[in-house]
Every structure is written in structure tokens, then in C-alpha cells.
C-alpha positions in Angstrom: 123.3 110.7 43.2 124.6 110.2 46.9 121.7 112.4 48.9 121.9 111.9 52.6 122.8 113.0 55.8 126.7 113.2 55.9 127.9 116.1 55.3 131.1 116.1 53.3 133.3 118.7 53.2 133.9 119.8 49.6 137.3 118.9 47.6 139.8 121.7 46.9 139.1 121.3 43.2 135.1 121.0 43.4 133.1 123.1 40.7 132.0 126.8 41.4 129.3 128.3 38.8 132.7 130.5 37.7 134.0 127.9 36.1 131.0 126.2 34.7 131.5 127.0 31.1 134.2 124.3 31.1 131.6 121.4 31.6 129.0 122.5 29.4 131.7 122.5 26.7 132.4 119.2 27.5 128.5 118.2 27.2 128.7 120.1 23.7 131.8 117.5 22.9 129.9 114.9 24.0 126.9 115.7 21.7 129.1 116.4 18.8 131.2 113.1 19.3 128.0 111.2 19.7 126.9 112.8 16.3 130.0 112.2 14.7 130.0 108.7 15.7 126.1 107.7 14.3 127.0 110.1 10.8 130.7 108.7 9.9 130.7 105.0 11.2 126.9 103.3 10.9 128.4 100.3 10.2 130.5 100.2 13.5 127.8 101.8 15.2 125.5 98.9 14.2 127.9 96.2 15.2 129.1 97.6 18.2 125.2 97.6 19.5 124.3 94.0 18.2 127.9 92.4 19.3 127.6 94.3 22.7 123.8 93.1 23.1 123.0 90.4 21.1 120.2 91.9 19.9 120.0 93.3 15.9 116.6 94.5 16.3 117.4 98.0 18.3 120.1 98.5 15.0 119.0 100.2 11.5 118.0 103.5 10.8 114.8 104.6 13.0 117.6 103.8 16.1 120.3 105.9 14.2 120.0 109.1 16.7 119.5 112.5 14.9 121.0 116.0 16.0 117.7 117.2 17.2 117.3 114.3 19.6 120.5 114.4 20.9 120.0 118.4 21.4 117.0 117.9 22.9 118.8 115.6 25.2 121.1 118.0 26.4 118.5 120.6 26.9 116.5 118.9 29.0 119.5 117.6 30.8 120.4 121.1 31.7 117.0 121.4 32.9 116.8 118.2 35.0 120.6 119.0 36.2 118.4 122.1 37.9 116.3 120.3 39.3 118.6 117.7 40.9 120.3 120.4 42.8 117.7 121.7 43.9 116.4 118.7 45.2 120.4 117.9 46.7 120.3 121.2 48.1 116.7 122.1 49.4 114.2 119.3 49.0 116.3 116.3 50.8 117.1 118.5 54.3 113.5 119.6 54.3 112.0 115.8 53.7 114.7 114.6 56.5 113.4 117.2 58.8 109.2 116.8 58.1 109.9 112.9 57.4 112.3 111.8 59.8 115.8 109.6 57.8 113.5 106.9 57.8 111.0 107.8 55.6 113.3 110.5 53.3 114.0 107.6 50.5 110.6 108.3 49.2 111.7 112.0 47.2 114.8 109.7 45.8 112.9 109.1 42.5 113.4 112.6 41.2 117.2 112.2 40.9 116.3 109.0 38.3 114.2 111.5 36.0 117.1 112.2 33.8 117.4 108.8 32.6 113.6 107.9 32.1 112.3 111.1 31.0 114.3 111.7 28.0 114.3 108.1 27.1 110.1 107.7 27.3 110.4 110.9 25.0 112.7 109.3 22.2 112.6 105.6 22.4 116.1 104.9 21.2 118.6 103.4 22.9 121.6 104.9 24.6 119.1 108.0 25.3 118.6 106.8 29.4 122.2 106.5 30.1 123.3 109.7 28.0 120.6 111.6 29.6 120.9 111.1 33.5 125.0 111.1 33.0 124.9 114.7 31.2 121.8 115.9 33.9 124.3 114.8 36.9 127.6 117.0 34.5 124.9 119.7 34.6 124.5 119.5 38.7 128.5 119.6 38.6 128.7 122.6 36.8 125.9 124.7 39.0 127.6 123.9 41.8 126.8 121.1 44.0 128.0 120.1 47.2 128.4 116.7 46.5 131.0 117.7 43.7 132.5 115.1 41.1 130.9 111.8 42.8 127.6 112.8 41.3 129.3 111.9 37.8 129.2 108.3 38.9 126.2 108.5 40.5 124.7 110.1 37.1 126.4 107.2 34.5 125.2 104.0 37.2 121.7 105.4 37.3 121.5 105.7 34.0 122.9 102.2 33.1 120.4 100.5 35.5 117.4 102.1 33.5 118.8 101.3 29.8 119.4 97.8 31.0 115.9 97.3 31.9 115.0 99.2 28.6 117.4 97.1 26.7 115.6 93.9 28.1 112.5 95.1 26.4 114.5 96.0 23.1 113.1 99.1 23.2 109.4 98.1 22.1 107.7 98.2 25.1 106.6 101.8 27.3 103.8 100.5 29.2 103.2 101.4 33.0 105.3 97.6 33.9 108.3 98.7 32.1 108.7 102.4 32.7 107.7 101.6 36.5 110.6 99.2 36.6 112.4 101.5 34.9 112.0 103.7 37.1 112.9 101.6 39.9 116.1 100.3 38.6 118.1 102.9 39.9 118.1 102.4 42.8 120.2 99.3 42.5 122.9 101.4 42.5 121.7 104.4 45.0 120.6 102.4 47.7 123.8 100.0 48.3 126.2 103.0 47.2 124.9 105.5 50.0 125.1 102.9 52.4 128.3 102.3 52.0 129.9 105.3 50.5 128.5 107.4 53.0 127.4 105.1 56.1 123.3 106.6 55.6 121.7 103.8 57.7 124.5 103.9 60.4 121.3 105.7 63.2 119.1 102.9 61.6 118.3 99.2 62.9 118.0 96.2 60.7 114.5 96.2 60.1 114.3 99.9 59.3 117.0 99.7 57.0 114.9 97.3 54.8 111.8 99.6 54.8 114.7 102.7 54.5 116.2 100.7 50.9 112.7 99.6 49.6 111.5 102.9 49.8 114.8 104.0 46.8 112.8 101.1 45.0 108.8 102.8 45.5 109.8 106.4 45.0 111.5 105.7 41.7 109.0 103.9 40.4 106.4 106.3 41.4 108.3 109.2 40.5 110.7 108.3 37.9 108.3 105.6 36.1 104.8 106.5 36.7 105.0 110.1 37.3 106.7 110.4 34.3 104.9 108.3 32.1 101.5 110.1 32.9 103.1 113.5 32.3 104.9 113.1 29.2 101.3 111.1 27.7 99.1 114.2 28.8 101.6 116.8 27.3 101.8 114.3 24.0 98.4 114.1 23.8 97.1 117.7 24.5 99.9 119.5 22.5 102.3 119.3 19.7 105.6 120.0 21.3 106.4 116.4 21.3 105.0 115.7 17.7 108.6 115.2 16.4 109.5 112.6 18.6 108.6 108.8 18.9 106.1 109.5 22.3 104.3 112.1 20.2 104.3 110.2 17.1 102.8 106.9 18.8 99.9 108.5 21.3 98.7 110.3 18.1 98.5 106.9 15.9 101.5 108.7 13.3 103.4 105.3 11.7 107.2 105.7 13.3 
């Protein structure tokens, strides 16, 4: 999601919290499609995933996702989507003022939690790209300045993390792959606020490459390793995440 220093004005049709309720039925179509679509059509499903990816091994039923993990999803979503306009909002002007522009790339991680964080959780795949697309429809429907273009922001982000998930076939959750996970974002967020919005315009050459690498550290800081070590202690020192595959695997439970 575009975070920076422009200041756009807002679009006549930009979302208010009045008319929220229209998004977070569209999030509830969303689910219900995606529901539909695993229940009715496994075949296609399957297909679709090994013709699309070459891959068969991410197909079969312990990928098929259930209604729990997909409403999980879209809870947490809501509650990232929070937390992303907060950080649009509050945290980004406050790091720009304490940090200098320079050094403000280093908070960018947190807007790549709604990919990796649900995805670490339930292991399947589509679960990164679902999850930070429905977190950024969430910021939409609060209210956020930025308005619509966090929806592309939210479905690119979330691509670059199940691509580097996909790569793995969705075996591997070590600190290497959710760091790079983590990271992978900002593929997208770093060349799209420079050009979108003309971020590095005060900047010289050489402080725009410490500006970009630092999209690259804080996500996979935040987004990977941050994460990672969260979600492992909460698995490990409670059952809320016994249902899912995180839970299942830290406690030695066969998937």
C-alpha cells in the first residue's frame, strides 16, 4: 500500500465508514464464492492449480480450504485492515518526522503482515494473496486516505509473497522462506511509490538505493521474522492455533 509523503487529495467517490457495510459484504461474497468454488468443482479446482503451476503436489485434499480457514482469514483480515490504517494514518507521519524520508522504509513491513501472517497460520495456498487483498478491502472500508489504490496495492503484495510460497510448494516455513517472504513485497511497493507517487523525488541516487533496500529489510524483519517468532510462541504456549497446520506441526500432531 502506497505510504508516503504526497498527499493526495481524496476522489469524489472515496469510502467513508458510512458506507462501509458495502465492502464487508463484498469480503462475505468473496468467502462464500471461494467456498463454493473448493465444495462444488474439486476437480476444476485441482486442475486449475496444477495447469496454472505445474505443480500437483499443493492439489488433493489437506489443500482443499475449509470454511473455518477461510473465516478465519477474513477475521484476521479485518483485524490487520486496522492496523494498516493505522499505520497509513499515524505511524508513517510520525516515523517521517523522528526518522527523517530516508530512513521511514523501515516500518513498511507491517503493511505485508496480511499476506504472511495468515498464510504461516494455515499453510495452504492461495491463503497469502486472499489475505493481504481482503486486509487492504478492510482499510477501504474504514476509511483511508489513500482510497481505492490500496486494492492494488493489497492483491500485488500478496501475489509477491504466494509466489515465493508457491516456489517452496508450500512445504517449507523456516526463518529463509518466511524472511523472503516477507521481503517479497516490496517488489511491488518500492518501484510503485516511486513512480506512482514520485517518493524519492527530495532524494539523491545513492539515498534512493539505501531508501528501496530498506522496503526489502523491514519486510523481512517485520513481515517474515517478526511474524514467524510470534505466531511459534502463541502455537506453542496455547491452543488457539491447535486447529490449524502451525499449531498442529510445533506440537508434533500428523497433518
Amino acid at each position: 500500500m502506497q505510504h508516503n509523503s504526497v498527499i493526495l487529495p481524496l476522489p469524489q467517490d472515496s469510502v467513508s465508514l458510512g458506507n462501509s457495510r458495502s465492502y464487508i459484504s463484498a469480503v462475505r461474497c468473496v468467502i462464500t464464492g471461494l467456498y463454493t468454488f473448493r465444495d462444488k468443482n474439486p476437480p476444476l479446482r485441482e486442475n486449475f492449480i496444477t495447469w496454472s503451476f505445474g505443480i500437483t503436489s499443493v492439489s488433493g485434499a489437506q489443500q482443499k480450504l475449509t470454511t473455518v480457514e477461510l473465516t478465519f482469514t477474513a477475521v484476521l483480515s479485518a483485524l490487520v485492515g486496522a492496523v494498516f490504517l493505522f499505520w497509513s494514518n499515524v505511524v508513517w507521519d510520525l516515523a517521517k518526522l523522528t526518522l527523517g524520508l530516508l530512513f521511514t522504509p523501515i516500518i513498511y513491513g507491517m503493511w505485508f503482515i496480511g499476506a504472511t501472517l495468515p498464510a504461516y497460520i494455515i499453510r495452504k495456498p492461495g491463503i497469502a494473496l486472499l489475505g493481504e487483498f481482503l486486509a487492504a478491502v478492510f482499510e477501504l472500508a474504514y476509511g483511508t486516505q489513500f482510497a481505492s489504490t490500496v486494492l492494488l496495492y493489497g492483491f500485488m503484495q500478496g501475489l509477491m509473497t504466494e509466489l515465493v510460497l508457491l516456489a517452496t510448494r508450500y512445504r517449507r516455513w523456516g526463518w529463509a522462506t518466511m524472511m523472503a517472504a516477507g521481503a517479497a513485497p516490496a517488489l511491488w511497493a518500492a518501484p510503485a511509490d516511486t513512480l506512482l507517487y514520485a517518493i524519492t523525488a527530495p532524494l539523491t541516487y545513492e539515498q534512493c538505493l539505501v531508501f528501496w533496500s530498506l522496503y526489502f529489510v523491514s519486510g523481512a524483519l517485520i513481515a517474515g521474522a517478526l511474524v514467524k517468532a510470534l505466531v511459534d510462541y502463541v502455537a506453542r504456549s496455547s491452543s488457539m492455533l491447535d486447529f490449524f497446520a502451525v499449531g498442529r506441526e510445533l506440537k508434533g500432531v500428523p497433518q
